[in-house]
PQR file with spaces between the fields and no chain letter, atoms N, CA, C, O and H, PARSE charges and radii, in Angstrom:
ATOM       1  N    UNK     1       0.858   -1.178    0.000 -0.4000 1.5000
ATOM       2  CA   UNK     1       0.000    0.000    0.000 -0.0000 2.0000
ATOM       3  C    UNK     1       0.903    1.239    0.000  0.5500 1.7000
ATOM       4  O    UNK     1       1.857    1.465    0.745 -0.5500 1.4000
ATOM       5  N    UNK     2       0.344    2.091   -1.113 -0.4000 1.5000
ATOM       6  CA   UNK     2       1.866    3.342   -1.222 -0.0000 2.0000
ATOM       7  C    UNK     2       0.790    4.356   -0.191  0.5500 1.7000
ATOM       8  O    UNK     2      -0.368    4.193    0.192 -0.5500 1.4000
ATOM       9  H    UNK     2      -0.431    1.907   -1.718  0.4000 1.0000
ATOM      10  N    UNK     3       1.778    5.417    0.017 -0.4000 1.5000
ATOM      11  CA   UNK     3       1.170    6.587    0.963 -0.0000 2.0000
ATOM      12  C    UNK     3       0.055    7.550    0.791  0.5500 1.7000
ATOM      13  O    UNK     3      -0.442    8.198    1.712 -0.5500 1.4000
ATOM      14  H    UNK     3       2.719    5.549   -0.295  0.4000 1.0000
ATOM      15  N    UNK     4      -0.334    7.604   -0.565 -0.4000 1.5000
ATOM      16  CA   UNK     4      -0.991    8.500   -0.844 -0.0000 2.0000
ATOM      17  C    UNK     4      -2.796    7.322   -0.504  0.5500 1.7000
ATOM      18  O    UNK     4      -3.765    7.746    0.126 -0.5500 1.4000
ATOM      19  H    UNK     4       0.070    7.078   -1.313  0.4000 1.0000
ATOM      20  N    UNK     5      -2.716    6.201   -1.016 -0.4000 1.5000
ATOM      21  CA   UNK     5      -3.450    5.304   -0.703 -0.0000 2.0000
ATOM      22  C    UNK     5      -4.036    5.017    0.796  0.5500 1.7000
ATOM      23  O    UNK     5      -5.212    4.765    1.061 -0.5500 1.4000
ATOM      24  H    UNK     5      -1.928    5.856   -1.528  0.4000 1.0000
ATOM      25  N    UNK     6      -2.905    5.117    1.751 -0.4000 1.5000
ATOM      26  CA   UNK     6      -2.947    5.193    3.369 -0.0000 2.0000
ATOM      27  C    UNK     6      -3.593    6.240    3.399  0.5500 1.7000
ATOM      28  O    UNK     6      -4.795    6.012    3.537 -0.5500 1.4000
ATOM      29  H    UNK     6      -1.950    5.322    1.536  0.4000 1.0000
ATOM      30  N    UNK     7      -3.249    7.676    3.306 -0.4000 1.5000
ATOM      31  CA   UNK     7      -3.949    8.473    3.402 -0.0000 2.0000
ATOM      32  C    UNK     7      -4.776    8.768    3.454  0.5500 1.7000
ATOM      33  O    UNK     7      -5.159    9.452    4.403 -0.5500 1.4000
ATOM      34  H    UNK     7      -2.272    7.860    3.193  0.4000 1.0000
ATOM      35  N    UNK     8      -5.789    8.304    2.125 -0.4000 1.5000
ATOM      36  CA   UNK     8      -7.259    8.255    1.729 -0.0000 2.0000
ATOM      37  C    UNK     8      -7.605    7.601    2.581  0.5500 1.7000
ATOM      38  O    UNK     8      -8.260    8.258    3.390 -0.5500 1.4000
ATOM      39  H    UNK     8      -5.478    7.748    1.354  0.4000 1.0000
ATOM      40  N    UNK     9      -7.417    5.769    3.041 -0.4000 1.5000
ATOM      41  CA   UNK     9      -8.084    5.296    3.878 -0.0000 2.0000
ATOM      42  C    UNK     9      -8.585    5.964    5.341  0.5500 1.7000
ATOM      43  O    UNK     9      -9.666    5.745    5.889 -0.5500 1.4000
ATOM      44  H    UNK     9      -6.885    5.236    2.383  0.4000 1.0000
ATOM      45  N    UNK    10      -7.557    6.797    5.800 -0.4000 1.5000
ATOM      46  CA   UNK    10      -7.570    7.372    7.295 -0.0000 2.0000
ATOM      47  C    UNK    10      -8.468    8.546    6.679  0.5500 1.7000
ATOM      48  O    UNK    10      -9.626    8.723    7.057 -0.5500 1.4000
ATOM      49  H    UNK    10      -6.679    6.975    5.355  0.4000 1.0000
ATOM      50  N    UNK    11      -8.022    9.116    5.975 -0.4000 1.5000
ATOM      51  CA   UNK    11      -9.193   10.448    5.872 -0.0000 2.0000
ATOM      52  C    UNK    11     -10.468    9.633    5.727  0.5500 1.7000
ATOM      53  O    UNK    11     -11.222    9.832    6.680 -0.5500 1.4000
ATOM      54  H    UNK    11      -7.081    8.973    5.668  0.4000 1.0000
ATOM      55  N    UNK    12     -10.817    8.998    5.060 -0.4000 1.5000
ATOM      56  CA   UNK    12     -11.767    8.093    5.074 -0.0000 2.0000
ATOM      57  C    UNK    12     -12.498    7.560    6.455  0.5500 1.7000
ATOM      58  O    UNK    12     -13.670    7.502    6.827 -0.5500 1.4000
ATOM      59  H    UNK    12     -10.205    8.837    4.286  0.4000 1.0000
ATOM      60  N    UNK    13     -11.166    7.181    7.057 -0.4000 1.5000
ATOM      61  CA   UNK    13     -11.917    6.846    8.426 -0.0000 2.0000
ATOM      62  C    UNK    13     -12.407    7.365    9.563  0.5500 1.7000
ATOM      63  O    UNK    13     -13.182    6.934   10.417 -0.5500 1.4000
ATOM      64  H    UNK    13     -10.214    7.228    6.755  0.4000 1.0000
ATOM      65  N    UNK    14     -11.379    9.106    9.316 -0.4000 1.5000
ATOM      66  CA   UNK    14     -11.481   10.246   10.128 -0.0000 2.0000
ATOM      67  C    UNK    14     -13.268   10.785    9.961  0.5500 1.7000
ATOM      68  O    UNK    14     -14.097   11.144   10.797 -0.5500 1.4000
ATOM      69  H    UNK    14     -10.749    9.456    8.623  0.4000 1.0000
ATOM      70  N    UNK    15     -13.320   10.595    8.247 -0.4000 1.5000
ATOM      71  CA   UNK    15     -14.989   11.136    7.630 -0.0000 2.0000
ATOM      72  C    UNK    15     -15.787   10.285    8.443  0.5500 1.7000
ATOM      73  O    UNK    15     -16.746   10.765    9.048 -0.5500 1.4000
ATOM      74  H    UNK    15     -12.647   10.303    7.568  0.4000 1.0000
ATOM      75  N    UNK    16     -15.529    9.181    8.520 -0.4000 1.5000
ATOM      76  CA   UNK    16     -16.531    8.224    9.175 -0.0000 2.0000
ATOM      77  C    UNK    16     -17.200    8.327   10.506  0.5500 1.7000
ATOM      78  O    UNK    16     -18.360    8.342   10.919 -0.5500 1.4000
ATOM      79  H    UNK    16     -14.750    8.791    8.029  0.4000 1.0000
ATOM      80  N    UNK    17     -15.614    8.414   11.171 -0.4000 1.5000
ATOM      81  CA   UNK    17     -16.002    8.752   12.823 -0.0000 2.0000
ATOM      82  C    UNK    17     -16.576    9.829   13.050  0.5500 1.7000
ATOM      83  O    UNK    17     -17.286    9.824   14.055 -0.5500 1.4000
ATOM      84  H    UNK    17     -14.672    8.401   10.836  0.4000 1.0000
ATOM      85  N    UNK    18     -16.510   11.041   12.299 -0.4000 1.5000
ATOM      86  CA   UNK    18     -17.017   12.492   12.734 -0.0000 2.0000
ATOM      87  C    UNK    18     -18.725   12.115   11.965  0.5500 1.7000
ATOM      88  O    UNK    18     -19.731   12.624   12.460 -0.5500 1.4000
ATOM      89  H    UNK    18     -15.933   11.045   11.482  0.4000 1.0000
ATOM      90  N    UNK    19     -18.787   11.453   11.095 -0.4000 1.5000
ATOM      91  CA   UNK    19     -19.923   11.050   11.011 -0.0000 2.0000
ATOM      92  C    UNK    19     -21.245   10.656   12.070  0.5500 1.7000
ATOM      93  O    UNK    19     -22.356   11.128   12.308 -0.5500 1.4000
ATOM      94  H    UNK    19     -17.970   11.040   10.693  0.4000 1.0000
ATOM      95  N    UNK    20     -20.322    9.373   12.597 -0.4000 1.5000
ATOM      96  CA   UNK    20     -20.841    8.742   13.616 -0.0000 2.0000
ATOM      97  C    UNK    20     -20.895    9.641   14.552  0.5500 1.7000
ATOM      98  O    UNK    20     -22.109    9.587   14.752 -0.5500 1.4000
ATOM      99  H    UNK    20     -19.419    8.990   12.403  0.4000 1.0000
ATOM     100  N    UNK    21     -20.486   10.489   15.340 -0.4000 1.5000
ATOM     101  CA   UNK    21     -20.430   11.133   16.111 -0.0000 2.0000
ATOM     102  C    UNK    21     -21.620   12.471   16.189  0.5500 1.7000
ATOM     103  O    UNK    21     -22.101   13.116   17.120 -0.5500 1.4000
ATOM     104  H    UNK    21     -19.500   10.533   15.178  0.4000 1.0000
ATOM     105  N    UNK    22     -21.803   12.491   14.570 -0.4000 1.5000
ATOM     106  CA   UNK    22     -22.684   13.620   14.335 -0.0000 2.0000
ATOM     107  C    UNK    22     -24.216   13.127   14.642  0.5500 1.7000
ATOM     108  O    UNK    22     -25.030   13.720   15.349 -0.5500 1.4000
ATOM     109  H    UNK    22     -21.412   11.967   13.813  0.4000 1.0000
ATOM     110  N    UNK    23     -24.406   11.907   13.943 -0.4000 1.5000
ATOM     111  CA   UNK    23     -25.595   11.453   14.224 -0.0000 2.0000
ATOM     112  C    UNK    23     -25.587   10.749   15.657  0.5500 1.7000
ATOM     113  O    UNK    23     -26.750   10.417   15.887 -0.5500 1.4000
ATOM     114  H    UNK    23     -23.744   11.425   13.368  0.4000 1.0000
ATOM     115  N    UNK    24     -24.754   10.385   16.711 -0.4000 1.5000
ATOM     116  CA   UNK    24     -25.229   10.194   17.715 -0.0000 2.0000
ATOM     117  C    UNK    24     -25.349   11.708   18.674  0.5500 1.7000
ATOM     118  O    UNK    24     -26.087   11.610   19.655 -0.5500 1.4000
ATOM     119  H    UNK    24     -23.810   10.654   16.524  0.4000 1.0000
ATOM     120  N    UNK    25     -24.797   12.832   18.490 -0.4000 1.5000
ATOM     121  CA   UNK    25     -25.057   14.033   18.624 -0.0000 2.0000
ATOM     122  C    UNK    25     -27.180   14.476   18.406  0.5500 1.7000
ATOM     123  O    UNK    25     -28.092   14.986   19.057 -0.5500 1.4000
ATOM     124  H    UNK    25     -24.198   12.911   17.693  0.4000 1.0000
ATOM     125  N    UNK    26     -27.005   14.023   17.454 -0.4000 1.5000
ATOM     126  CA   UNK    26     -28.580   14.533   16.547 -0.0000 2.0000
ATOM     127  C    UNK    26     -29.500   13.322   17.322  0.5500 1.7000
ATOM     128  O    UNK    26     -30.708   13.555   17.307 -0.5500 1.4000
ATOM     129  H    UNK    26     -26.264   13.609   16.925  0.4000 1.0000
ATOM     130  N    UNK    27     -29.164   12.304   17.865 -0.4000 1.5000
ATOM     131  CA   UNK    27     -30.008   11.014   18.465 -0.0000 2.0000
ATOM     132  C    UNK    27     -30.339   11.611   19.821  0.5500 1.7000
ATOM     133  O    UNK    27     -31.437   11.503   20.367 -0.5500 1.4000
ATOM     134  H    UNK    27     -28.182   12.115   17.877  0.4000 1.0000
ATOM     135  N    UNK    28     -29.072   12.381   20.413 -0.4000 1.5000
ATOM     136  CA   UNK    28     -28.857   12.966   22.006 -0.0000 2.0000
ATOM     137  C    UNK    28     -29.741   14.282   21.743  0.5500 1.7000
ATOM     138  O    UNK    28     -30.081   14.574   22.889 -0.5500 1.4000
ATOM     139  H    UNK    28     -28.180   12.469   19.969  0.4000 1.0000
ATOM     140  N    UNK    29     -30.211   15.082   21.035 -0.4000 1.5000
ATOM     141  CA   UNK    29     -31.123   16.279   20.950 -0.0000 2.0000
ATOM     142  C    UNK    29     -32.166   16.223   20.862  0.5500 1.7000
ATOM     143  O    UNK    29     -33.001   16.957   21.391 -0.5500 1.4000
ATOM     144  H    UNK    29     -29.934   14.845   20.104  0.4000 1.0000
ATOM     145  N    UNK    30     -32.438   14.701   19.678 -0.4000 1.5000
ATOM     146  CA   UNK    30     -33.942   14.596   19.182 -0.0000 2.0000
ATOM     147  C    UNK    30     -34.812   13.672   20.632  0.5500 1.7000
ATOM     148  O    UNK    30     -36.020   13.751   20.859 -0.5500 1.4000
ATOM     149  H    UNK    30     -31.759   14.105   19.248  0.4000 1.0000
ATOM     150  N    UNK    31     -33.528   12.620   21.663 -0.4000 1.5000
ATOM     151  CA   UNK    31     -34.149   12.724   22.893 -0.0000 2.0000
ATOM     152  C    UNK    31     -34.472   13.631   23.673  0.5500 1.7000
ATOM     153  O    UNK    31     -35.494   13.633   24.359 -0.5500 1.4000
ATOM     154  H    UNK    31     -32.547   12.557   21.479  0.4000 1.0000
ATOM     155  N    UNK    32     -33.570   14.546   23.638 -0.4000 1.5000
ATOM     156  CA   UNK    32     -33.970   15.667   24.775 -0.0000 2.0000
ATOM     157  C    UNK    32     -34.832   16.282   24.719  0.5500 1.7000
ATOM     158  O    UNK    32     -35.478   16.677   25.690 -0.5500 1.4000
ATOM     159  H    UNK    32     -32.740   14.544   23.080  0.4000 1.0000
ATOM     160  N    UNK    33     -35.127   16.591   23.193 -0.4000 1.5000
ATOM     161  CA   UNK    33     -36.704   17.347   22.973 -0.0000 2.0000
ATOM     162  C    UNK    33     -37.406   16.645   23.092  0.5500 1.7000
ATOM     163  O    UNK    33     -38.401   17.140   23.621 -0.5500 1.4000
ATOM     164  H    UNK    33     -34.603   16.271   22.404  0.4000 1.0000
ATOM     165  N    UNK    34     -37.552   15.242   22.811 -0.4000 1.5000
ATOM     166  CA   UNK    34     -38.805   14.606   23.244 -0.0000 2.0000
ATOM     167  C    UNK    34     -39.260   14.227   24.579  0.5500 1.7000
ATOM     168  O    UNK    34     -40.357   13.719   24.813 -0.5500 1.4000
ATOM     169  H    UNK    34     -36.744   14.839   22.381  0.4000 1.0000
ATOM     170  N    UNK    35     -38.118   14.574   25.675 -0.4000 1.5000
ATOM     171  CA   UNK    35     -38.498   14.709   26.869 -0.0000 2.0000
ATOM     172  C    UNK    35     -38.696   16.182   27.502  0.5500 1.7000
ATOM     173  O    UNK    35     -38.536   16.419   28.699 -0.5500 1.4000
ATOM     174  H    UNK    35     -37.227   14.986   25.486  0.4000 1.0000
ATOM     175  N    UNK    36     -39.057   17.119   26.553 -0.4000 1.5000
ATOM     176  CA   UNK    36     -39.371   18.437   27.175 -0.0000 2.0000
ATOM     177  C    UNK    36     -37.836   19.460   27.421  0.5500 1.7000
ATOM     178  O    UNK    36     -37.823   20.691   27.456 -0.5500 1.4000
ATOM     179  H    UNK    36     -39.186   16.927   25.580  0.4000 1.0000
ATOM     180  N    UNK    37     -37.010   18.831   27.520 -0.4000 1.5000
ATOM     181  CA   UNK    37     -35.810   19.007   28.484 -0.0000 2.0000
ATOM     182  C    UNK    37     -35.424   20.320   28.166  0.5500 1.7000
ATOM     183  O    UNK    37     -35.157   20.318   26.965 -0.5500 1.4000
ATOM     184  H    UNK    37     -37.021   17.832   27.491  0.4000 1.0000
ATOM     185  N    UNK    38     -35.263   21.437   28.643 -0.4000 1.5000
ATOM     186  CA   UNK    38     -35.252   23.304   28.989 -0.0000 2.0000
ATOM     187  C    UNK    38     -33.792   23.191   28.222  0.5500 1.7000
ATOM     188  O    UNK    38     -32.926   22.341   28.427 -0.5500 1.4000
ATOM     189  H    UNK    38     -35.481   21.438   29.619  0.4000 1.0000
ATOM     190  N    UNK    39     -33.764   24.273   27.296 -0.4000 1.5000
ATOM     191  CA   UNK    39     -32.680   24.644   26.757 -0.0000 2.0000
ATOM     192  C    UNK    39     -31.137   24.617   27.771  0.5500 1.7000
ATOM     193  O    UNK    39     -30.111   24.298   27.171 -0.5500 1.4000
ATOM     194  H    UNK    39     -34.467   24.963   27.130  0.4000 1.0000
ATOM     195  N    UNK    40     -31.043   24.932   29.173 -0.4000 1.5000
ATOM     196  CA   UNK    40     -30.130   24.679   29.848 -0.0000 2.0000
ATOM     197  C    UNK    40     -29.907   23.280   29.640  0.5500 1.7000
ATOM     198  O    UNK    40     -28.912   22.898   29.023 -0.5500 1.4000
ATOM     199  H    UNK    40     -31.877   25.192   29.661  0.4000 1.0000
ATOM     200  N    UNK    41     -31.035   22.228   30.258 -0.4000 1.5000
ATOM     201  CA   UNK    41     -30.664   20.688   30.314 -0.0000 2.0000
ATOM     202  C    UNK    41     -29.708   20.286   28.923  0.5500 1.7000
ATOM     203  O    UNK    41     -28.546   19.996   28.643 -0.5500 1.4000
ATOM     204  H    UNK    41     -31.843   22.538   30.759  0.4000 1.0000
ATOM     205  N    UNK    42     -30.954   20.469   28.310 -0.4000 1.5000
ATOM     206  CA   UNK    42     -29.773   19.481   26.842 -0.0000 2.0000
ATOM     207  C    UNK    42     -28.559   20.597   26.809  0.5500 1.7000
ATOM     208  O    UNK    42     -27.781   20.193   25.945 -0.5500 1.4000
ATOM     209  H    UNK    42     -31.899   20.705   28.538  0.4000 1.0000
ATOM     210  N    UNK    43     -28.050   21.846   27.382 -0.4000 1.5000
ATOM     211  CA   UNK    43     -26.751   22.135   26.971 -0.0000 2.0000
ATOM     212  C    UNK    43     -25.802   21.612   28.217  0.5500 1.7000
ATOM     213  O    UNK    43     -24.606   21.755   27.963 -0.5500 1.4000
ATOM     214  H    UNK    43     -28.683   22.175   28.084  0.4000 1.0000
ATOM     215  N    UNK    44     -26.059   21.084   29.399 -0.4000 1.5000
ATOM     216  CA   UNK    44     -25.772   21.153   30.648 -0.0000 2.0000
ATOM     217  C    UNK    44     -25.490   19.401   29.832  0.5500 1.7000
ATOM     218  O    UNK    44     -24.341   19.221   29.431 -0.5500 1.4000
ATOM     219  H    UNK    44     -27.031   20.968   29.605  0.4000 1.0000
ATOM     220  N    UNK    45     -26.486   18.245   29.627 -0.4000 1.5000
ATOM     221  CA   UNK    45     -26.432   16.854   28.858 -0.0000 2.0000
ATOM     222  C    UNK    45     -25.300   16.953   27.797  0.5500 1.7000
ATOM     223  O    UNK    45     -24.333   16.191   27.820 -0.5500 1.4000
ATOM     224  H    UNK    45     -27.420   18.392   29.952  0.4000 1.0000
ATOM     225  N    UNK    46     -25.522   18.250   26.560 -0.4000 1.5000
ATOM     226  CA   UNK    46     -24.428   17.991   26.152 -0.0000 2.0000
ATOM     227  C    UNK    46     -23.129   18.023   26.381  0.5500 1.7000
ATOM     228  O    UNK    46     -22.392   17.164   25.896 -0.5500 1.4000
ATOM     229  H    UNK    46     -26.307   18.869   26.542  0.4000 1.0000
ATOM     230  N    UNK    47     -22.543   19.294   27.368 -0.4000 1.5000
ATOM     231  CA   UNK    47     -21.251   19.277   27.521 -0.0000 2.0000
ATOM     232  C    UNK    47     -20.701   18.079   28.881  0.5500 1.7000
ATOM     233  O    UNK    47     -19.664   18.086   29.544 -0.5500 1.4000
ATOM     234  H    UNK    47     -23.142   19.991   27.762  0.4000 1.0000
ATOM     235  N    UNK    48     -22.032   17.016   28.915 -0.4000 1.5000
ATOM     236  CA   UNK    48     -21.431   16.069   29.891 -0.0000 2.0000
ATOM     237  C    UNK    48     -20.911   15.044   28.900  0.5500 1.7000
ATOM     238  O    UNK    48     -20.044   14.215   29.177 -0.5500 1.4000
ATOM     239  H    UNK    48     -22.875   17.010   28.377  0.4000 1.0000
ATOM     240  N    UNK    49     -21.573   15.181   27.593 -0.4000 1.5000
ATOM     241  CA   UNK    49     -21.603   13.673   26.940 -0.0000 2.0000
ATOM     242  C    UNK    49     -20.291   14.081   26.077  0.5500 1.7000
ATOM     243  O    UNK    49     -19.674   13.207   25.469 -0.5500 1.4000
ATOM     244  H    UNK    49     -22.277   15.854   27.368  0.4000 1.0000
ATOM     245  N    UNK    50     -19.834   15.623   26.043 -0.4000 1.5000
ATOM     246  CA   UNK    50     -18.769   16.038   25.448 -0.0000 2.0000
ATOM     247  C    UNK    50     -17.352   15.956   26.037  0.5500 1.7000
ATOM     248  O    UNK    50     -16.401   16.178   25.288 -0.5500 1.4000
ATOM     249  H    UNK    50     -20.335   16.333   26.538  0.4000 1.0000
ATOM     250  N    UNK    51     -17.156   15.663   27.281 -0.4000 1.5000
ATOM     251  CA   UNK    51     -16.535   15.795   28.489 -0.0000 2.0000
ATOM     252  C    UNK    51     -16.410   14.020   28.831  0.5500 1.7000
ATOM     253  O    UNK    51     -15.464   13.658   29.530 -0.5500 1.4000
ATOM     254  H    UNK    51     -17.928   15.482   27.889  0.4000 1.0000
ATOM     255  N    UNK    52     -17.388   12.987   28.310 -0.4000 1.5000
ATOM     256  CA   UNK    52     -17.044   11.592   28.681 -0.0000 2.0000
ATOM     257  C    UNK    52     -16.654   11.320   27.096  0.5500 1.7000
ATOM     258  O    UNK    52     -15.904   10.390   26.801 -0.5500 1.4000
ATOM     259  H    UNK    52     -18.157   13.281   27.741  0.4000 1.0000
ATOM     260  N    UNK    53     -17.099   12.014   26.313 -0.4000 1.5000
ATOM     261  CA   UNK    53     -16.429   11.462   24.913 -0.0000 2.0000
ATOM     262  C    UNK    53     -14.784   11.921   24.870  0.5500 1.7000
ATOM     263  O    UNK    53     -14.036   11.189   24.220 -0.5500 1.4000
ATOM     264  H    UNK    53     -17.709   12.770   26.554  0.4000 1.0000
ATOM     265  N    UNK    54     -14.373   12.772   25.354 -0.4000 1.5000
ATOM     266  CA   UNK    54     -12.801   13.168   25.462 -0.0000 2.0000
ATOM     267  C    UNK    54     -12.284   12.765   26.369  0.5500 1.7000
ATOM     268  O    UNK    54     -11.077   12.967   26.506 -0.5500 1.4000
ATOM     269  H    UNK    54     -14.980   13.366   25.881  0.4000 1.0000
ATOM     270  N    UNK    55     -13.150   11.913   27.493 -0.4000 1.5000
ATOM     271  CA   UNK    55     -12.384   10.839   28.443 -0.0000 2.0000
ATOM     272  C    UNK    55     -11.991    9.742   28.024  0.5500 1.7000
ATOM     273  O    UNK    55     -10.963    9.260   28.500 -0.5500 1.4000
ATOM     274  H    UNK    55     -14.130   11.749   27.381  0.4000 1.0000
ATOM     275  N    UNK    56     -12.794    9.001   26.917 -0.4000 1.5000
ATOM     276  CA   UNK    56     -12.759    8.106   26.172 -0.0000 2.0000
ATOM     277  C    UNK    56     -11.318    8.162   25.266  0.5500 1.7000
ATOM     278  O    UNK    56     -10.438    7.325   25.060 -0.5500 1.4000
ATOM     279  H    UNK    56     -13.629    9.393   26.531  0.4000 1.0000
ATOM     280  N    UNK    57     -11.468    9.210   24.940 -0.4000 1.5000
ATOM     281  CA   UNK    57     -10.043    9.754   23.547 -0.0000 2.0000
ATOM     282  C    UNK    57      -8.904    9.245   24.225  0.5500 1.7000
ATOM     283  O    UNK    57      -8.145    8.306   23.986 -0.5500 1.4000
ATOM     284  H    UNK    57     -12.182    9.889   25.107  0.4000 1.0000
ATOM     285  N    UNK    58      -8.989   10.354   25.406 -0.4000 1.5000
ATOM     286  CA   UNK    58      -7.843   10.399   26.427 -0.0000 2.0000
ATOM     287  C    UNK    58      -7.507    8.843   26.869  0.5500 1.7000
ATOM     288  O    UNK    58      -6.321    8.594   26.652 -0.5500 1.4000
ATOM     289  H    UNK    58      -9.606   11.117   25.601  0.4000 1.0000
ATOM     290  N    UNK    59      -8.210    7.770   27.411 -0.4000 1.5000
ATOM     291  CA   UNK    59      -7.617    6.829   27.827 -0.0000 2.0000
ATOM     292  C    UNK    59      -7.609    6.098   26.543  0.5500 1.7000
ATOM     293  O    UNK    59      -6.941    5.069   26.635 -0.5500 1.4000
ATOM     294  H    UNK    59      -9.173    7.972   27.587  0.4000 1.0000
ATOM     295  N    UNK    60      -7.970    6.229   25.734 -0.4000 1.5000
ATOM     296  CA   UNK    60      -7.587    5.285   24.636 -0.0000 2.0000
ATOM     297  C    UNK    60      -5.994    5.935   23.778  0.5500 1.7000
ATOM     298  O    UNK    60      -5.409    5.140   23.042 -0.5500 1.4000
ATOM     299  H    UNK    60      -8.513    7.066   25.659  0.4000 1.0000
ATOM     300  N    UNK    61      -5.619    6.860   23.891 -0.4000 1.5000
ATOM     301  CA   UNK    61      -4.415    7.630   23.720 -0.0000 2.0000
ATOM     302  C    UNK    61      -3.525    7.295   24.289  0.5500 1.7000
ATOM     303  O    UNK    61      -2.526    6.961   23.653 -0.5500 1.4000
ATOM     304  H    UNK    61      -6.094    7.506   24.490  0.4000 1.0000
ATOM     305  N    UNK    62      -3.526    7.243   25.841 -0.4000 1.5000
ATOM     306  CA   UNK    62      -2.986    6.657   26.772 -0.0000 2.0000
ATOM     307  C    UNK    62      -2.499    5.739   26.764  0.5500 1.7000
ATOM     308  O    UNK    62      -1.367    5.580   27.221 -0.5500 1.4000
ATOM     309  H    UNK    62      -4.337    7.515   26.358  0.4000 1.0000
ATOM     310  N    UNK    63      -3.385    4.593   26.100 -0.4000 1.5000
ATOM     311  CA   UNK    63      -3.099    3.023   25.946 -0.0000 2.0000
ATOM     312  C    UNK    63      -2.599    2.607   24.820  0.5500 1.7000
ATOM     313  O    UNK    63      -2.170    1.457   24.728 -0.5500 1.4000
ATOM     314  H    UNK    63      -4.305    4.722   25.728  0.4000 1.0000
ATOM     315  N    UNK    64      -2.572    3.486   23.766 -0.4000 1.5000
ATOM     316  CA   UNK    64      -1.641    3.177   22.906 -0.0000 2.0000
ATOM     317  C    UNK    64      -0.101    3.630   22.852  0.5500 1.7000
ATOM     318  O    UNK    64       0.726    3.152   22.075 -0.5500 1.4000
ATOM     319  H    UNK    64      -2.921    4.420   23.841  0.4000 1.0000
ATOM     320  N    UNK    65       0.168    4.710   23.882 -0.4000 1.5000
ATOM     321  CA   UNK    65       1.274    5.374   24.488 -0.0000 2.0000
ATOM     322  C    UNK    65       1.931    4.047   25.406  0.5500 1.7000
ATOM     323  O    UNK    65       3.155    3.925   25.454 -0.5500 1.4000
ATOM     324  H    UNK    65      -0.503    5.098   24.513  0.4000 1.0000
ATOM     325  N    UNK    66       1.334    3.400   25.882 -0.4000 1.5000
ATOM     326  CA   UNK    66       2.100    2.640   27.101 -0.0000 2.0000
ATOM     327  C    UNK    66       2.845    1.320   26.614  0.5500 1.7000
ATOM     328  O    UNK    66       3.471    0.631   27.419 -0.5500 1.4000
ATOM     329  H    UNK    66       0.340    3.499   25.842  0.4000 1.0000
């Protein structure tokens, strides 16, 4: 596999994950409105679910460091 080929795949995979991420974003809003939840809640919900998703990063970073 030459480099320019690698490349594509990871950008590829980078597109993917921010994908995934977008629509479980849009899954976490379209619950919150359907439970009423006050413009504070779902922003108070999101920056928790934003805050365990970069905990996630972080120890998985970690573990490929060690």
């Amino acid at each position: 596999m030459n480099d320019v080929a690698l490349m594509e795949l990871l950008t590829e995979a980078r597109r993917a994950s921010r994908l995934q991420l977008l629509e479980l974003l849009s899954t976490r809003i379209e619950r919150l409105e359907a439970d009423n939840a006050s413009r504070d809640q779902i922003l108070s919900m999101l920056k928790s679910w934003i805050s365990a998703r970069q905990n996630v990063g972080a120890s998985k970073s970690q573990g490929v460091a060690l």
